[in-house]
C-alpha atoms as one frame of an Amber mdcrd trajectory, in Angstrom:
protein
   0.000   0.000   0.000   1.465   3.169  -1.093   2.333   5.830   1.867   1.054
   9.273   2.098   3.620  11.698   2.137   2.572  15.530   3.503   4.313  18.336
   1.699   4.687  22.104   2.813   7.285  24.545   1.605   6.612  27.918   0.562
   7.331  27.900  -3.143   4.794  26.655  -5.428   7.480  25.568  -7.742   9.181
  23.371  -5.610   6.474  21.621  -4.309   5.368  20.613  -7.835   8.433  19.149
  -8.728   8.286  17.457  -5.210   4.697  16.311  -6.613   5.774  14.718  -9.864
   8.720  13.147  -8.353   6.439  11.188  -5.676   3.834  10.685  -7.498   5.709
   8.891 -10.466   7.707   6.756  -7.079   3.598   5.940  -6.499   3.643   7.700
  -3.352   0.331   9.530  -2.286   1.184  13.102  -2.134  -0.571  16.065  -0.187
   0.943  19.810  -0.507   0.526  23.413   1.057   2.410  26.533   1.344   1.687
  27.208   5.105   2.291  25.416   8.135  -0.834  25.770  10.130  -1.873  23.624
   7.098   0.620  21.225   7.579  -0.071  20.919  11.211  -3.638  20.322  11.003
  -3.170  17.833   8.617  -0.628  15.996  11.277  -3.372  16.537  14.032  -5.800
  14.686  11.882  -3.882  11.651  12.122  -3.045  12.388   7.970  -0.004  11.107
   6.647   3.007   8.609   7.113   6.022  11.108   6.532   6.594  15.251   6.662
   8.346  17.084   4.430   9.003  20.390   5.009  10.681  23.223   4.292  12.468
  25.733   6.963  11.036  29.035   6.023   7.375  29.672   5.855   4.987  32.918
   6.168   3.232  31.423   9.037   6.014  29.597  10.932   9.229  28.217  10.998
   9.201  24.605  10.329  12.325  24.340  12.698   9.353  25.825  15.357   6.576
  23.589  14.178   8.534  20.542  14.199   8.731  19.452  17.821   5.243  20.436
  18.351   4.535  17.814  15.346   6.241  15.415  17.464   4.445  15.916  20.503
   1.415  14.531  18.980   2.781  11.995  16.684   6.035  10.932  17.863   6.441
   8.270  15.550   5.381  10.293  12.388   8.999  10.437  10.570   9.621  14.655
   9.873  12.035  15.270   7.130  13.735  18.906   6.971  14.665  20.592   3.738
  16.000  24.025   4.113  18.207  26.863   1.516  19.380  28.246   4.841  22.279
  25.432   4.497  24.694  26.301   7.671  25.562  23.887  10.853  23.912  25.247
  13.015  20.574  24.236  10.827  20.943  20.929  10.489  22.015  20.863  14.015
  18.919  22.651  14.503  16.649  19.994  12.874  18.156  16.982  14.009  18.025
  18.212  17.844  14.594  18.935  17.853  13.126  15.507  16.141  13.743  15.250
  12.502  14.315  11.833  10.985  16.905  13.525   8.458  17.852  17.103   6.598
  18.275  17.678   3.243  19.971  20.877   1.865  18.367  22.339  -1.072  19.011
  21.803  -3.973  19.148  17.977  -3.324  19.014  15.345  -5.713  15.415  13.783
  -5.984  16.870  10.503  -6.036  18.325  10.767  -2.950  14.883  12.109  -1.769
  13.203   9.576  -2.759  15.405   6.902  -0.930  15.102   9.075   2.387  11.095
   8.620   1.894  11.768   4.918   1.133  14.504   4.186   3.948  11.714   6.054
   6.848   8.662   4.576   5.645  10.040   0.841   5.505  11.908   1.853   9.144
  10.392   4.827  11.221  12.448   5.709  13.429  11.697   7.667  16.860  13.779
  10.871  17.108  13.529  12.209  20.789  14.859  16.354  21.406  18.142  15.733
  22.730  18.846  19.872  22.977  17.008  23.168  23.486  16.787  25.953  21.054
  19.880  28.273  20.577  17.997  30.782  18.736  20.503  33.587  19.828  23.219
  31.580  18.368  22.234  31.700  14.675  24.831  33.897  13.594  27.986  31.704
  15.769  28.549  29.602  13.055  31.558  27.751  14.130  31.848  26.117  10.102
  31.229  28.667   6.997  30.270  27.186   4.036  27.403  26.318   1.715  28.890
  24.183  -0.966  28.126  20.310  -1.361  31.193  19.213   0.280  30.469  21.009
   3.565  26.384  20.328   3.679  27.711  16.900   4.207  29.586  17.405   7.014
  27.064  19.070   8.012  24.566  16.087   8.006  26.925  13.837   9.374  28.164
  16.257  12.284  24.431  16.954  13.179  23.405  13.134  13.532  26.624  12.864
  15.628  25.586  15.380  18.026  23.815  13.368  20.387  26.652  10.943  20.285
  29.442   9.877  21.967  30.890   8.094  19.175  34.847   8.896  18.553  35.653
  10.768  15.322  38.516  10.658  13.518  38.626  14.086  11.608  41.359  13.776
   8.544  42.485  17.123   5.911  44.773  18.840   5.181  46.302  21.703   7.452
  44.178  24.589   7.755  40.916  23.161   6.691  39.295  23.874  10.708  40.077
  20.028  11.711  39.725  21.415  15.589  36.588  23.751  14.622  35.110  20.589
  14.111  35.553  19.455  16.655  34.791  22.256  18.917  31.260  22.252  17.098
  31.352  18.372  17.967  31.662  19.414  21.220  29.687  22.905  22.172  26.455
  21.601  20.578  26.965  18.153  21.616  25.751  16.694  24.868  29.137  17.022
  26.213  28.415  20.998  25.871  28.548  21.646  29.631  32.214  19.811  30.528
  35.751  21.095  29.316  36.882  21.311  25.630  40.512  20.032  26.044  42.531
  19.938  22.949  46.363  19.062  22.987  48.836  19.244  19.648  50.609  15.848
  19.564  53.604  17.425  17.399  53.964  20.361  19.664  54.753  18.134  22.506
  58.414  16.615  22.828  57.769  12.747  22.464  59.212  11.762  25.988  56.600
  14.578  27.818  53.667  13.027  25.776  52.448  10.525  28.232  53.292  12.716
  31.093  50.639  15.456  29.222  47.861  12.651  28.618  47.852  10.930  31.626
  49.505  13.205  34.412  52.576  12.560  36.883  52.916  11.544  40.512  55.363
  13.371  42.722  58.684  11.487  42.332  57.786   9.998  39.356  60.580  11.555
  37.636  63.181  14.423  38.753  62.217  17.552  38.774  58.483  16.366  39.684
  58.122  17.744  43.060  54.216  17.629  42.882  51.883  15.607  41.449  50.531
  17.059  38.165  47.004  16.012  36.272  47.188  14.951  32.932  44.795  16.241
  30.043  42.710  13.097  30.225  41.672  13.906  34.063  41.269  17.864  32.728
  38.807  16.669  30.107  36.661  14.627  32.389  33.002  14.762  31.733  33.857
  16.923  28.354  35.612  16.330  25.147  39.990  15.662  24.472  40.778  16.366
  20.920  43.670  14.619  20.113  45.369  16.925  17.419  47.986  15.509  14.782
  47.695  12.173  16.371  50.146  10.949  13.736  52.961  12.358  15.456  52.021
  10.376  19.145  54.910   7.918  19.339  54.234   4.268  19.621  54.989   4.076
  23.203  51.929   6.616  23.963  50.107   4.947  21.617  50.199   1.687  23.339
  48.957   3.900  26.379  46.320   5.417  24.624  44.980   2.201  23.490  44.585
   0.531  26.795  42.260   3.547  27.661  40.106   3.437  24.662  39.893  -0.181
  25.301  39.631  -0.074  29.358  37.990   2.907  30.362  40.597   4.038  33.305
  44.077   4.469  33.068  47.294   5.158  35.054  49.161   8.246  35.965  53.218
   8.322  35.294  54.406   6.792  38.179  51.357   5.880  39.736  49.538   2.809
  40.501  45.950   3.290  41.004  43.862   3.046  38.049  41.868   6.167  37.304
  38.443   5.924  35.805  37.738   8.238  32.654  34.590   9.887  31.081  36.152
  11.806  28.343  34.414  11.705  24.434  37.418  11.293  21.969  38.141  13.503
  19.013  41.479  12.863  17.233  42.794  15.115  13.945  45.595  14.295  11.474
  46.498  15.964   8.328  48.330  12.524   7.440  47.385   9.169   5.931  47.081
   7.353   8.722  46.731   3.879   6.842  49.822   3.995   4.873  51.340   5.036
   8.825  49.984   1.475   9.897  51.635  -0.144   6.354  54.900   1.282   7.517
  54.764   0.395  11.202  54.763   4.202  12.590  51.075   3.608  13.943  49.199
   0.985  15.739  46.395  -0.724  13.645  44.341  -1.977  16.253  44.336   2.572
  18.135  43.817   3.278  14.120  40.279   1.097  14.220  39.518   2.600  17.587
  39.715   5.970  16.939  38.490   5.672  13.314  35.071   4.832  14.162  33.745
   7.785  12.353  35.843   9.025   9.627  35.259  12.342   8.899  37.373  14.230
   5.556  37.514  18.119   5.566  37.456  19.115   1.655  40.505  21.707   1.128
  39.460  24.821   0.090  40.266  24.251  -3.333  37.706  21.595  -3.643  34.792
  24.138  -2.160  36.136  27.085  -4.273  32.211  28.168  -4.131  32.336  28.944
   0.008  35.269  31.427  -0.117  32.883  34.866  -0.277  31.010  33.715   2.305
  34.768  32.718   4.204  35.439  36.227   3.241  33.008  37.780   4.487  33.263
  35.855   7.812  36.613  36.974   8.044  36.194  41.093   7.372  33.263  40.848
  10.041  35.095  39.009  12.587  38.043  42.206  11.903  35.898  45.024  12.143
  34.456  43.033  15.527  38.259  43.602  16.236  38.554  47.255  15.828  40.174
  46.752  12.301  38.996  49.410   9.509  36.043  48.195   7.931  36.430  46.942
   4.473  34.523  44.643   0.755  35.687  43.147  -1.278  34.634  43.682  -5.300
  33.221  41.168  -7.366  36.477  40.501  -9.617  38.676  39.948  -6.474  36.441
  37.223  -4.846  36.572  35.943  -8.644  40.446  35.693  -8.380  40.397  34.082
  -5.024  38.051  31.451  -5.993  40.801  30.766  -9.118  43.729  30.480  -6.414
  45.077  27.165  -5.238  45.287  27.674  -1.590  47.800  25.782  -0.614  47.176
  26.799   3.267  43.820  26.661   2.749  41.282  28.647   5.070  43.926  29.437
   7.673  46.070  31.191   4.539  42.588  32.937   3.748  41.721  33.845   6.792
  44.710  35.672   7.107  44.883  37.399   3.913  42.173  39.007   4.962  43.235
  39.981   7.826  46.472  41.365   6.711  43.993  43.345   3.521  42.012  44.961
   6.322  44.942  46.209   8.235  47.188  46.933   6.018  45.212  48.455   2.776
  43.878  52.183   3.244  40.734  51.864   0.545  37.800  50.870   1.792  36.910
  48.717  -1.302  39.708  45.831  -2.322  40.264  45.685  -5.962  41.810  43.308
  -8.249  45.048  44.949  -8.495  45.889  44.554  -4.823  44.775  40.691  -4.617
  46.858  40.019  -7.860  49.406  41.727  -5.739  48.657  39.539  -2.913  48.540
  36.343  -4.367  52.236  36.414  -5.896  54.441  33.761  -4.945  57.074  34.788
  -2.238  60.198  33.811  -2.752  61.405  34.306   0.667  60.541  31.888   3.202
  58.763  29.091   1.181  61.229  26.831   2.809  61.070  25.231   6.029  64.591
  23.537   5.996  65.800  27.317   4.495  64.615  29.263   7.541  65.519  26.960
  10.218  69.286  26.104   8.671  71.157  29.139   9.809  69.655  28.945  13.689
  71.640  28.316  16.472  71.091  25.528  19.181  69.949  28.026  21.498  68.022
  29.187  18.712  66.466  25.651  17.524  65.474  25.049  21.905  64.181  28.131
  22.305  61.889  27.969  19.163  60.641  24.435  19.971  59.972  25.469  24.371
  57.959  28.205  22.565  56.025  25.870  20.890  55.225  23.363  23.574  53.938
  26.706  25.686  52.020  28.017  22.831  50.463  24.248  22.716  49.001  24.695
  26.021  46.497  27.991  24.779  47.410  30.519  27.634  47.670  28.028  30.492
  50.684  26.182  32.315  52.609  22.626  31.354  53.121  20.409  34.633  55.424
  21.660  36.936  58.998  20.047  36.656  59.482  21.708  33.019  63.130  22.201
  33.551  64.433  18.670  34.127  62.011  17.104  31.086  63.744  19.595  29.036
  67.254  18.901  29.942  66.553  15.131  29.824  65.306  15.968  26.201  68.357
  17.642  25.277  71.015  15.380  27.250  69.250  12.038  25.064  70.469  13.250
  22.075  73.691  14.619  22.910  74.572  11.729  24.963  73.497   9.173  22.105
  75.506  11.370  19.783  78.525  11.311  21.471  78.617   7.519  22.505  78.428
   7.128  18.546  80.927   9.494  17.414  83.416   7.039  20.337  81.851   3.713
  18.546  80.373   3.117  22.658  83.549   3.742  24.049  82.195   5.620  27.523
  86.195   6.473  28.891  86.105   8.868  25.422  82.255   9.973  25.550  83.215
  11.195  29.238  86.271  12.667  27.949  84.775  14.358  25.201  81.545  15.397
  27.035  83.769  16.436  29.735  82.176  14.556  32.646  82.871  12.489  35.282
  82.672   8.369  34.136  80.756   7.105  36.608  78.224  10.484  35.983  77.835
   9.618  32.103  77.459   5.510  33.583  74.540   7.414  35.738  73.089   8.901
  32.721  72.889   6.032  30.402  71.161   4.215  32.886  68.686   6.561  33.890
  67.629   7.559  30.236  67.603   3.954  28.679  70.069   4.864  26.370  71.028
   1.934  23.991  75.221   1.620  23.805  76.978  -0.304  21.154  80.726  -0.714
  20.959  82.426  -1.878  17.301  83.908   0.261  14.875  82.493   2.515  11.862
């Protein structure tokens, strides 16, 4: 028997072609431009699915929508809306629909929502309350195909606390995904606690995750939580997880799998609550091919893969990102500014190799540096030259000085920490960093010979003895 399927969207035009299209799937089809309409229809006890539209002259279908599922909670509720932003499809999926469709969708993708709720209606209980006032807080910009289905899948993730694995490439807003994952997720109210695997030195790593005990290690004069026991009851987004070291990996594995873990150094297991988000701008499969990364953590945290298109790919979204970015700098006290028609044109054509982090701070640099209101073509031509100086990494870092090279990499591991404090005993993990290396090096350069590492290193023997032992370092005597 062939379901009835209730119709309401504001444009005549569109519900035709919604008409046809069910009508020739054999679908009984009732349609109206107004949602008191629509509503009575649902109070009547007519119809086995809802489709409706966002925008309407007599109400919001977003506003309609949970008072359709008060009186038919099992009637399926499908949202189509040109207002194609997060924060809608968020919207819709909170509040009881059974799925959201962008316009323009394809009709055959339509037609196998209709299909997939009719054959299985599912039961869509309001997991959030309205955020009406946060409409224009838009943590994702973007209206192109590529991001409308993140959106979809980021919205029927909300009520979740599934672990994503968000992959791109750097500067496509990996961690503003996951900040949207987590401030209009159910996790809203705890901590959002992100920490940048590749800005931490690899032997601090599982002293960051998990914490330290007082002893544990010199220099740890009090005990010190990790990020794990910071992001209880919220959200730990595990950024660049390519770059965690197998040892940590092993460690982060047990938790995933166990639910509790241990502090360095101490020996009562610690119960965690924390929902997972992990980032990469690396392949982490052909890492697990060559051994660099554990298959069995790359299963666990892939359990929803998520790809972030590179701005090349969603050429379409970049006014809008522009936009974004001139309002947020006049919100800064930069001079206001626009952008003309042929520039955005040009900056649609560019490659964007640093994709919306690059953009965002062209733009930035255009409104506070460029004395006309209105950007023109000549100055984003100007803009978009290659620079010769500086496209190197290797080239900028090969004239620096050890001091130089430490300093740069300290900074890093405090900027990694956003404006707070790493766990006390920062001076001794450092110099243990920086005596590894050195020691290794100079056991080489003697072929293991410790008489002429102490020599040359110009310590005592029994000291460098001391040393090996209490960093694990590997000796091997024989000649080059």
């Amino acid at each position: 028997m062939p379901g009835t399927i209730l119709v309401a969207d504001d444009d005549q035009s569109i519900r035709t072609v919604l008409e046809q299209a069910l009508s020739r799937a054999n679908y009984i089809v009732r349609s109206t431009g107004n949602a008191a309409t629509l509503y009575n229809w649902a109070l009547e006890g007519i119809g086995d699915i809802i489709l409706t539209d966002v925008v309407m002259p007599d109400e919001n279908g977003l506003d309609l929508l949970p008072r359709i599922k008060k009186i038919r909670p099992e009637l399926p509720v499908v949202v189509m809306s040109a207002q194609n932003t997060l924060l809608t499809a968020i919207k819709a999926t909170e509040r009881g629909a059974y799925d959201y469709l962008p316009k323009p969708f394809d009709l055959k993708l339509l037609l196998q929502v209709v299909e997939r709720a009719l054959s299985k209606p599912k039961k869509a209980a309001s997991r959030f309350g309205a955020q009406e006032d946060e409409e224009t807080k838009t943590p994702l910009i973007g209206r192109s195909p590529a991001m409308q289905e993140i959106y979809r899948v980021l919205a029927r993730l909300m009520g979740t606390d599934l672990t994503v694995l968000v992959s791109g490439e750097s500067g496509t807003g990996k961690e503003l995904v996951a900040r949207a994952l987590h401030e209009y997720g159910k996790r809203k109210n705890g901590p959002f606690v992100p920490i940048n695997m590749a800005a931490i030195p690899k032997e601090l790593i599982e002293s960051e995750l998990f914490g330290h005990e007082k002893g544990a290690f010199t220099g740890a004069d009090s005990r010190a939580i990790g990020r794990f026991e910071q992001a209880q009851g919220g959200t730990l987004f595990l950024d660049e997880i390519g770059d965690m070291p197998i040892e940590a990996q092993t460690r982060l594995l047990r938790v995933l799998q166990q639910g509790e873990y241990t502090t360095v150094g101490g020996r009562t297991a610690i119960k965690t609550d924390v929902r997972i988000v992990a980032a990469t701008n690396r392949d982490l499969r052909q890492f697990v091919r060559q051994g660099l990364f554990r298959e069995d953590l790359y299963y666990r945290l892939n359990v929803v893969p998520l790809r972030l298109p590179p701005l090349r790919e969603r050429a379409e979204d970049i006014p809008d990102l522009v936009r974004h970015f001139l309002a947020q700098a006049r919100d800064e006290g930069l001079p206001v500014k626009s952008i003309d028609k042929e520039s955005l044109e040009a900056l649609k054509k560019h490659k964007w190799p640093g994709n919306v982090r690059e953009l965002e701070n062209m733009v930035r640099r255009l409104a506070a540096l460029y004395s006309d209101d209105v950007i023109n073509l000549s100055v984003i031509e100007q803009e978009l030259q290659p620079q010769e100086i500086g496209t190197s990494e290797e080239r900028l870092h090969e004239d620096e000085s050890l001091g130089m090279a430490v300093e740069r990499h300290i900074a890093k591991y405090f900027a990694a920490h956003a404006g707070g404090l790493p766990p006390s005993g920062l001076y001794e993990r450092v110099i243990r960093e920086v005596e590894r290396p050195l020691l290794s090096l100079s056991l080489e350069a003697t072929n293991g010979n410790q008489i002429k590492a102490a020599d040359l290193l110009g310590v005592n023997r029994n000291t460098l003895r001391k040393k090996i032992r209490d960093l694990d370092i590997q000796v091997v005597r024989g000649l080059k």
